[in-house]
C-alpha positions in Angstrom: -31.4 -4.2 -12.0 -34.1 -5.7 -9.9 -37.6 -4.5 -9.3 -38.6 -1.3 -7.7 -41.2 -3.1 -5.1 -40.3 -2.3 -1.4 -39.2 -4.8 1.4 -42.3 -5.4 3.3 -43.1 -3.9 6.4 -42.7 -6.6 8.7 -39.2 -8.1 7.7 -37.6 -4.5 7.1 -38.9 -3.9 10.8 -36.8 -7.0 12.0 -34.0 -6.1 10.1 -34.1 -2.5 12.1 -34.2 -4.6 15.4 -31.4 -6.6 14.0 -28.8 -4.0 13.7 -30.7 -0.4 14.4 -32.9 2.3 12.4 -29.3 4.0 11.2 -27.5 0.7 9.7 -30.7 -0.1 7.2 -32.2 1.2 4.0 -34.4 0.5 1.2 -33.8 4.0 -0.5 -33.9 3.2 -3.7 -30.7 5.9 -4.1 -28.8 4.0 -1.3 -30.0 0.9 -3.1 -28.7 2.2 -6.6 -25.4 3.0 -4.9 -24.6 -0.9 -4.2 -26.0 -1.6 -7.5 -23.9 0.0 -10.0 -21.1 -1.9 -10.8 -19.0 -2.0 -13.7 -16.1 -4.5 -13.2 -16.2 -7.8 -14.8 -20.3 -6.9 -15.5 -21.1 -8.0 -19.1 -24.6 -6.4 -18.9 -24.3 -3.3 -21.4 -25.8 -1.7 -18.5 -23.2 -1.7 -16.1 -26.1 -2.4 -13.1 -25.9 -5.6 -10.4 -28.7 -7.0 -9.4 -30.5 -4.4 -7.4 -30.3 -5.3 -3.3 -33.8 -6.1 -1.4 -32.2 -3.8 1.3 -28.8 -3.3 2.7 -28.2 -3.9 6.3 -24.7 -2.5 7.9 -24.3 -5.2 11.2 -21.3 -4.2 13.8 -21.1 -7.7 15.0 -21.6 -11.3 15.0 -24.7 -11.1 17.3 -26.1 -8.6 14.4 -24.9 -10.6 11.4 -26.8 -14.1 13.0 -29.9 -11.6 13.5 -30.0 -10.4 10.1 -29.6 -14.3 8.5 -32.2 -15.3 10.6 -34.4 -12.1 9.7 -33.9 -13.3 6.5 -34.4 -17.0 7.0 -37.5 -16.4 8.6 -38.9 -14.4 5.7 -37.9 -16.3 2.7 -35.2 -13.7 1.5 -31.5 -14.5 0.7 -28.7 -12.9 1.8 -25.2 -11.7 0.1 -22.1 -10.3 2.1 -19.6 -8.0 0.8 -16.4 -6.3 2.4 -14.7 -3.9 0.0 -16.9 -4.9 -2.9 -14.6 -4.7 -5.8 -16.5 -6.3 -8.7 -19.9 -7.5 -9.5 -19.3 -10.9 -7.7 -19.9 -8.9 -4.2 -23.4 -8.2 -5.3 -26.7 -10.3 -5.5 -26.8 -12.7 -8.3 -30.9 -12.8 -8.4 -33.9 -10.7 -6.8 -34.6 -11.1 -2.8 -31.4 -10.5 -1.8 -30.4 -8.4 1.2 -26.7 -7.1 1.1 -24.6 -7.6 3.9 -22.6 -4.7 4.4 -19.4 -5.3 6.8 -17.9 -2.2 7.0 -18.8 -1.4 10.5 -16.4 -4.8 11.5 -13.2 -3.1 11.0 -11.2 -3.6 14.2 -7.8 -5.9 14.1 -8.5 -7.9 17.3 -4.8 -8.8 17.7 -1.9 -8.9 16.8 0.2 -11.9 18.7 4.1 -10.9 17.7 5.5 -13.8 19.3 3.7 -16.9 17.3 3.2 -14.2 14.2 -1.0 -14.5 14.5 -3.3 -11.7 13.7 -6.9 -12.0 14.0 -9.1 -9.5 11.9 -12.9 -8.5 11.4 -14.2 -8.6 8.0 -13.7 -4.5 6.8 -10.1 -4.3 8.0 -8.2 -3.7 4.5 -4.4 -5.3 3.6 -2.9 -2.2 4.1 -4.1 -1.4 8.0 -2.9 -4.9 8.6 0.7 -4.0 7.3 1.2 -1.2 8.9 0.3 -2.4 12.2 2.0 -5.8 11.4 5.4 -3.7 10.1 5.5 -1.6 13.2 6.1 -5.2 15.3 8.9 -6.6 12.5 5.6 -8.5 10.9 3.6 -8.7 7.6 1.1 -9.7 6.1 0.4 -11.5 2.4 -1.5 -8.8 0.1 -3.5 -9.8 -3.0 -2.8 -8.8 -6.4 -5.8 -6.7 -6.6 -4.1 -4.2 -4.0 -3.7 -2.9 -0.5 -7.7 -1.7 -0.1 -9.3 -5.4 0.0 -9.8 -7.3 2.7 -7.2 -10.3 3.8 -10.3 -12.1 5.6 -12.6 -12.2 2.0 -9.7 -13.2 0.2 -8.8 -16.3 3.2 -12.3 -17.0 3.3 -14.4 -16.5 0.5 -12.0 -15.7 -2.8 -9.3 -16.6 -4.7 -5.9 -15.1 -2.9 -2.9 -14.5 -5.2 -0.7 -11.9 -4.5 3.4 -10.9 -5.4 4.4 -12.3 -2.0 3.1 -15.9 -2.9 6.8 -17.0 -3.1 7.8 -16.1 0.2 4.1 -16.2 1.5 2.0 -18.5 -0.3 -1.6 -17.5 -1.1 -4.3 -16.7 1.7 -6.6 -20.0 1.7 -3.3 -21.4 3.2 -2.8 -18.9 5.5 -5.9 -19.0 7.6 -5.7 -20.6 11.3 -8.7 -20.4 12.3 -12.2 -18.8 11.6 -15.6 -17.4 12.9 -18.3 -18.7 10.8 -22.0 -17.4 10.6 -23.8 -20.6 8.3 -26.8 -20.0 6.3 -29.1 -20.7 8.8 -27.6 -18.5 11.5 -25.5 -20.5 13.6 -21.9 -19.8 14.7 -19.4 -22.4 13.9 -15.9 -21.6 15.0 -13.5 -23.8 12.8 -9.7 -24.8 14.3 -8.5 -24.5 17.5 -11.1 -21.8 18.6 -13.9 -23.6 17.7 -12.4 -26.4 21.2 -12.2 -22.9 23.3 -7.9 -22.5 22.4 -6.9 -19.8 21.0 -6.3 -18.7 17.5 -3.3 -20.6 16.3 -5.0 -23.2 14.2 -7.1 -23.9 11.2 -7.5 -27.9 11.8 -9.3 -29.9 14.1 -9.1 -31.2 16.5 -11.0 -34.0 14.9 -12.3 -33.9 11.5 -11.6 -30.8 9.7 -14.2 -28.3 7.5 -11.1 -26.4 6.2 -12.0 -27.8 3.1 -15.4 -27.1 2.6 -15.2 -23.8 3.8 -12.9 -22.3 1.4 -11.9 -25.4 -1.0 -9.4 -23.5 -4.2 -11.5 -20.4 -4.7 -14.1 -20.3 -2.2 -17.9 -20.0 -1.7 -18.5 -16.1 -2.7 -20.8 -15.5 -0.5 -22.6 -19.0 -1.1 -22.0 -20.8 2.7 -22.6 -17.7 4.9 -20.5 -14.8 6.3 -17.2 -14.8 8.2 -17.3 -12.5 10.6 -13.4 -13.5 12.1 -10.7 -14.7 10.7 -6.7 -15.5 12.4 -4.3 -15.2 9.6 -0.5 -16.3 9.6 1.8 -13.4 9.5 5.5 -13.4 8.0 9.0 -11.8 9.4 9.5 -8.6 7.9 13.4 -7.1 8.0 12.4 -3.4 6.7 11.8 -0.4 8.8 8.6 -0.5 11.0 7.6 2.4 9.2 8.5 3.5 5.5 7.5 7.3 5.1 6.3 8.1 1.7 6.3 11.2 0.1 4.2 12.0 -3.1 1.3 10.3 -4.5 1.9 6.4 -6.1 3.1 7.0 -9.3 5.7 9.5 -7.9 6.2 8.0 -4.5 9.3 8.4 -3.1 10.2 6.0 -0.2 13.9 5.8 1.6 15.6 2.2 0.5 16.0 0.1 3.7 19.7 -0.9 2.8 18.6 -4.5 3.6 16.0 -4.5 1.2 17.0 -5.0 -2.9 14.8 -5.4 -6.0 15.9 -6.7 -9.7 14.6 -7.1 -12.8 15.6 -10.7 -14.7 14.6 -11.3 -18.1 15.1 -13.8 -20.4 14.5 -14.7 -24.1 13.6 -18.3 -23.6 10.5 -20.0 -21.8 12.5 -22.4 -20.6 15.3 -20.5 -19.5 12.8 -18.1 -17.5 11.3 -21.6 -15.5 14.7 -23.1 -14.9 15.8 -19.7 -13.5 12.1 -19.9 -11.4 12.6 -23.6 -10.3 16.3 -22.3 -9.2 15.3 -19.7 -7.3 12.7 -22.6 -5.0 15.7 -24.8 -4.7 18.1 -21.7 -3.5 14.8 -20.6 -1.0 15.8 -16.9 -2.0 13.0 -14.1 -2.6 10.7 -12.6 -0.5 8.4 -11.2 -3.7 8.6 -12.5 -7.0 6.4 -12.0 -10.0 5.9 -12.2 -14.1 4.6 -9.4 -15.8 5.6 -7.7 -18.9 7.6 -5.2 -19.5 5.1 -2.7 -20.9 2.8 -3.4 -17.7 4.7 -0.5 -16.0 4.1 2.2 -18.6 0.2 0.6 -19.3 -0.6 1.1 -16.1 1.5 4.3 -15.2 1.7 6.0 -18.1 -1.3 5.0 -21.0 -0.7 7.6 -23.4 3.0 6.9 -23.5 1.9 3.2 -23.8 -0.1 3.6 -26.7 2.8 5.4 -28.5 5.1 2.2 -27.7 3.0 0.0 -29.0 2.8 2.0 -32.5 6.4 2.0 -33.0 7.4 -1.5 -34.2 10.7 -1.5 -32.9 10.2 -0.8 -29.4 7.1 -3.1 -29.2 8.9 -5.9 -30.6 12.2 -5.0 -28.1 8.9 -5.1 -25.2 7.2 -8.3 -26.3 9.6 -10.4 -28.2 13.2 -10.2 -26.5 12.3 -9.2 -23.7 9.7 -12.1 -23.2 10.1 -14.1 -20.2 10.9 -11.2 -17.3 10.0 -11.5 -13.7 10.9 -8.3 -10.6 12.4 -10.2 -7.5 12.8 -8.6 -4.0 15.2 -9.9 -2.2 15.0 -9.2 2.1 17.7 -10.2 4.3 17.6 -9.3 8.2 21.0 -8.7 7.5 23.7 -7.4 5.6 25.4 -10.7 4.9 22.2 -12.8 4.4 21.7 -9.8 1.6 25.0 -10.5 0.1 24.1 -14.1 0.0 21.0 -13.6 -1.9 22.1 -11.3 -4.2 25.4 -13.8 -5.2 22.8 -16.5 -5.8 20.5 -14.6 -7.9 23.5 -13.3 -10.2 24.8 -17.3 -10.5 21.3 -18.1 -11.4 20.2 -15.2 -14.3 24.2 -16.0 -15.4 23.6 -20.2 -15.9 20.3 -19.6 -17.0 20.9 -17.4 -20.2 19.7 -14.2 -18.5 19.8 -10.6 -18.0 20.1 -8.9 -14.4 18.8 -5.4 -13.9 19.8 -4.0 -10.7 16.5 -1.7 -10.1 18.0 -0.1 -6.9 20.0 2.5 -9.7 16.8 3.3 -11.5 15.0 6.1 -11.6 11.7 4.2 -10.4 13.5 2.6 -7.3 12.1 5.0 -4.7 8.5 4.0 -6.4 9.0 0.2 -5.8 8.2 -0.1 -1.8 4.4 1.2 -2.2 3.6 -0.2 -5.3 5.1 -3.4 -5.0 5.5 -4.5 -1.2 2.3 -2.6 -0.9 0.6 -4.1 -4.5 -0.6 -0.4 -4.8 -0.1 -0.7 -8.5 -1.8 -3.5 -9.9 -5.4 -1.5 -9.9 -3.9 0.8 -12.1 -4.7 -1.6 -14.5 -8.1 -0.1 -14.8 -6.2 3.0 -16.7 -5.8 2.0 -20.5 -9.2 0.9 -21.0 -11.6 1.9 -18.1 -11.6 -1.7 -16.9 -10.5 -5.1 -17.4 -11.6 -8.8 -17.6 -9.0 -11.7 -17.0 -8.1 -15.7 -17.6 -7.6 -18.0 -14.8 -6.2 -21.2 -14.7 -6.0 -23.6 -12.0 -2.5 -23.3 -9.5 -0.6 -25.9 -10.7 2.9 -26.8 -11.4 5.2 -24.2 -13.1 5.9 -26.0 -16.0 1.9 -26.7 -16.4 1.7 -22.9 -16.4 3.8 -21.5 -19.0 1.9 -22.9 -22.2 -1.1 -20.8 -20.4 -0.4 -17.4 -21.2 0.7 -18.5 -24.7 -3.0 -20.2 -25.5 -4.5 -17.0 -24.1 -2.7 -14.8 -26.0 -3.7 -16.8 -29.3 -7.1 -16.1 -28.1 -6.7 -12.3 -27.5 -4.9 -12.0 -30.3 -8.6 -12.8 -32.7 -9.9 -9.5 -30.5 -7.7 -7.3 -30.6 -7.9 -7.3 -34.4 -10.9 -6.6 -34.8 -9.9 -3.6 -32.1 -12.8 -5.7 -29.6 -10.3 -5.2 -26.8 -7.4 -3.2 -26.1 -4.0 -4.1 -27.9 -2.0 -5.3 -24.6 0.5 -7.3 -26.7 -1.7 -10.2 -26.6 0.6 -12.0 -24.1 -0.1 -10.3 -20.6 0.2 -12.5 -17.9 0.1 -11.9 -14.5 2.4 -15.2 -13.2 3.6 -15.8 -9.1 4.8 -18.3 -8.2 4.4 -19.8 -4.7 6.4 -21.6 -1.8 9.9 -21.7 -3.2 8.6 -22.0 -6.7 7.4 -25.9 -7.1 4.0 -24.3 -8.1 2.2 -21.0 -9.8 -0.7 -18.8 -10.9 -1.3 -18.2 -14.0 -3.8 -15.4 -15.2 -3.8 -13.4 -18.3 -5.9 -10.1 -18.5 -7.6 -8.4 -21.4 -8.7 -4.8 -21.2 -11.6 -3.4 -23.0 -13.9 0.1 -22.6 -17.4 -0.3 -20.6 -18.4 2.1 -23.2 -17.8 -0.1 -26.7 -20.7 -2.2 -27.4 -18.2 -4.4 -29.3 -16.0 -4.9 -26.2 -18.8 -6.0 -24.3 -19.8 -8.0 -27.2 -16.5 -10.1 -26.9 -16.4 -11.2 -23.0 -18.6 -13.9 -24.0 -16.3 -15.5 -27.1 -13.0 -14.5 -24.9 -14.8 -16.7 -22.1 -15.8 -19.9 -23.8 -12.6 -20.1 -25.9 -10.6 -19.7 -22.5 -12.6 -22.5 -21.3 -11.6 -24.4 -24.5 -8.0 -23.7 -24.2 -8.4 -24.8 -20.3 -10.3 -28.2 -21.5 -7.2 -29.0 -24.3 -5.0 -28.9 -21.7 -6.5 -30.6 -18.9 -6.4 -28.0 -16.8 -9.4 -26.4 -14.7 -9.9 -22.3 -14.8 -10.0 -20.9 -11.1 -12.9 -18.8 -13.0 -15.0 -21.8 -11.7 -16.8 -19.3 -10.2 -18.8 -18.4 -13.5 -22.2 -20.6 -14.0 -21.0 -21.2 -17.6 -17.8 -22.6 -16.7 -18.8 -24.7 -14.1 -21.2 -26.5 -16.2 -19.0 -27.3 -18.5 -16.1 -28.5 -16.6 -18.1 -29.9 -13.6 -18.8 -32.9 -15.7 -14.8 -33.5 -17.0 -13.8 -33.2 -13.1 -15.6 -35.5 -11.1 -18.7 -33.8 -11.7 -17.9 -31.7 -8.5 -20.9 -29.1 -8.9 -23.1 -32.2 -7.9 -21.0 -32.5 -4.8 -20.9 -28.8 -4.0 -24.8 -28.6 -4.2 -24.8 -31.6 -1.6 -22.8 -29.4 1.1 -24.3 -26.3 -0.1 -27.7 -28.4 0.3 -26.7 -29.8 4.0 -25.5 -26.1 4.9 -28.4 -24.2 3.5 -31.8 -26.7 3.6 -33.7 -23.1 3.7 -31.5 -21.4 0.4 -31.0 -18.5 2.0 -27.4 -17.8 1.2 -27.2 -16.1 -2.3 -25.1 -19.0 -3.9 -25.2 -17.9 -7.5 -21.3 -18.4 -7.8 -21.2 -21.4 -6.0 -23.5 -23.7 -7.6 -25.6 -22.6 -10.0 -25.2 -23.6 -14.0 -25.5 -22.1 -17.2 -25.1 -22.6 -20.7 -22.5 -20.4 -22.9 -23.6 -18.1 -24.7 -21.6 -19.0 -28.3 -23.6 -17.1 -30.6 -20.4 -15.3 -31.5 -17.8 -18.2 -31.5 -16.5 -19.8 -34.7 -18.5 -22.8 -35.1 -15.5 -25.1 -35.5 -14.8 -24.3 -32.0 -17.6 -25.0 -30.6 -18.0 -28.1 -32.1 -14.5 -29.2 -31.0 -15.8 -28.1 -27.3 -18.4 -30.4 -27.7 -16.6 -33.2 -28.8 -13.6 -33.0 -25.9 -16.8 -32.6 -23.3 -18.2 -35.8 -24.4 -14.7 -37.7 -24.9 -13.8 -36.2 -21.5 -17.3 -36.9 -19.6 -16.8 -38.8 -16.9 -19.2 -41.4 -15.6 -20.4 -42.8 -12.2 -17.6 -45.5 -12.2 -15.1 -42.5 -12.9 -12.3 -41.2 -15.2 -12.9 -42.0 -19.3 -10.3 -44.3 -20.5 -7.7 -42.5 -22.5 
């Protein structure tokens, strides 16, 4: 954690003016509250980076007060909306935390060109169910229904289940409301000429880029305090009434609503069938995970016994390899009989096996935890938490080798019982916009509580990286100071270019821009030494230099 010494006088007294005596403290207990942080924290000690202060603004005029509070007396500043993982907190001492949860209001909801605009603390799920009740939704992120849609548009990756039929956020935003490091408003897209919020470009020259670029600043550029995100047709109910608790949910099937369950035994099989599905433009939530995910994350005991009896694990991870759960949404009938006749040519041609999930006993479960993504976080059930294994959206083909590489890499681990046996090959894999393209990410889970586990995040991460660097292909974990330096300089060297703008936006360094720009070395004290002398070489074969690419 960080020291114990007090905010001075003066700047906590400015930060009081800023947003009032009730919406600041530096309580040491309230301070310890925003502290303690366990997921993906590799510190044995499960603590963050202890907060300066932490200041709760309810509006723009109060988020510009508090940057400037801070500019003014050489602190930094860090933003946060749900806060789920230690990426939300400070990455260094002097930093005040930037509470949003007071800015929780959807500002509107335009049902005609299928716009909302939303403060910072309004979660996925308040969205959806205001968006529903007009015949609307909204794209949720894999990491579930609680986080916010404006961090993950802004400031943070964005993958969700819906990416087939609803990309990922960065590509949904139209338009935002942009505190800089220095405390002045910028207004990007068509609000930023006085129009309203249907735009993220222009006119003119565009920022788009710089603002969020593949998986944003964290923090590093400022705070958003609105966003305007593009919302998609929805042809269910406006309102699907739930009755028990997740696991048991039990929701009414919209007759126009249908899931599946395709699986296949052969890689290629599995991407033709994905690539089909783009061509066909069916699918309105698609995604790859295995089949023991359900039980792991529903039912761990019961998982732990599958994965001791030898023929049921191999029936889990070998025939049943290549799966992937498909909803399919018509707004009607017919267009739902269309669907469905394409989906059954396309598991047919492609080698495959169609499950028809609507006669299961989990069907009524599927709305909430699916179209809602309330189940993903139960991935935190098997082992107390998780860490996982980005690579970069790419093409689908690009993406299939990934979760096999990854799984040659868990597979070290979990013999030595480091991490959690998952099967090794655990992929969480969407694909987006009609399939041409995909994410990618691979999970391990581990116990906060096992020295060893905590022991093995830094191996897992450098041999990721070296997987990633054999292939040519660039981790979306980016955002660790140890990967970026050592793919910054096989990619254009783009950390030198993201300190220039983060340089020209922040002269003063007052935004906390730890997982933005800063660099460290890897920590391979407990990596074969044959691997880390084959990263070496590939860095320096791969290096490029100021007249560009190396020659191949």
């Amino acid at each position: 954690m960080g020291s114990y010494l007090m905010l001075h006088d003066e700047a906590f007294r400015e930060l009081e003016q800023a947003v009032g005596e009730e919406n600041v403290s530096r309580e040491p207990g309230v301070l310890d509250s925003y502290a303690w942080q366990p997921f993906l924290n590799e510190d044995p000690e499960l603590w963050t980076v202890r907060p300066e202060a932490v200041v709760l603004p309810g509006s723009t005029a109060e988020v510009r007060a508090v940057v400037r509070a801070c500019n003014r007396h050489g602190l930094k500043f860090k933003a946060l909306c749900t806060g789920w993982g230690v990426h939300a907190g400070p990455t260094s001492e002097g930093v005040v935390q930037v509470d949003l949860r007071r800015m929780d209001r959807i500002l509107e909801i335009d049902e005609k060109n299928m716009i909302a605009v939303v403060e910072p603390y309004v979660s996925g799920a308040q969205l959806q169910a205001e968006a529903m009740k007009r015949g609307l939704n909204t794209h949720l992120i894999g990491a579930g229904p609680v986080c916010s849609p404006l961090a993950s548009a802004t400031s943070m990756h964005g993958v969700g289940h819906d990416g087939i039929y609803m990309s990922y956020s960065p590509r949904n935003v139209l338009g935002v409301e942009w505190v800089l490091p220095d405390g002045e408003l910028l207004r990007l897209g068509t609000p930023g000429a006085g129009e309203s919020w249907f735009c993220g470009d222009g006119p003119g020259p565009s920022l788009r880029g710089i603002m969020r670029g593949a998986s944003g600043a964290f923090g590093g550029l400022g705070v958003f305090t609105k966003c305007a995100l593009k919302l998609f047709n929805w042809p269910g109910p406006p309102l699907m009434q739930a009755e028990g608790t997740v696991f048991d949910s039990v929701v009414e099937q919209p007759e126009n609503l249908r899931f599946y369950g395709c699986v296949f035994h052969e890689a290629g099989d599995f991407a033709d069938a994905m690539y089909d599905l783009g061509e066909a433009e069916i699918g309105y939530l698609c995604l790859r995970v295995t089949m023991g995910s359900f039980p792991m994350a529903m039912a761990p005991k019961l998982y732990r016994k599958i994965m001791q009896t030898r023929n049921i694990r191999s029936i889990v991870y070998d025939v049943l390899r290549y799966p992937f759960t498909i909803l399919l949404a018509g707004d009607s009938l017919a267009e739902l009989a269309y669907q469905e006749a394409v989906l059954k040519r396309i598991v047919l041609e492609r080698n495959g096996v169609l499950l028809d999930m609507q006669a299961s006993p989990v069907a009524p479960m599927l709305p909430l935890n699916l179209i809602r993504a309330s189940l993903i976080p139960a991935a935190f059930r098997l082992g107390g938490t998780f860490c996982t294994n980005l690579d970069e959206n790419d093409a689908l083909d690009s993406q299939m080798p990934w979760a096999d590489a990854i799984a040659e890499v868990k597979k070290e681990w979990i013999a030595r019982g480091a991490i959690l046996d998952d099967g090794a090959e655990n992929p969480y894999f969407v694909p987006y916009e009609n399939n041409t393209w995909a994410h990618c990410e691979v999970v391990h889970m581990y116990s906060v509580h096992d020295e060893e586990s905590l022991e093995a995040l830094k191996p897992i991460a450098f041999l990721s990286t070296l997987e990633a660097i054999e292939r040519c292909m660039t981790p979306l974990s980016v955002l660790t100071p140890e990967v970026r330096k050592a793919l910054s300089p096989l990619a254009g060297d783009f950390n030198r270019w993201q300190k220039k703008i983060s340089a020209g936006f922040d002269p003063g360094e007052a935004a906390d821009a730890g997982l933005y720009t800063a660099e460290k070395d890897f920590d391979t004290s407990g990596v074969n030494r044959e691997k880390v002398a084959r990263f070496q070489r590939l860095s320096e074969r791969l290096k490029w230099s100021e007249g560009g690419p190396p020659e191949q």
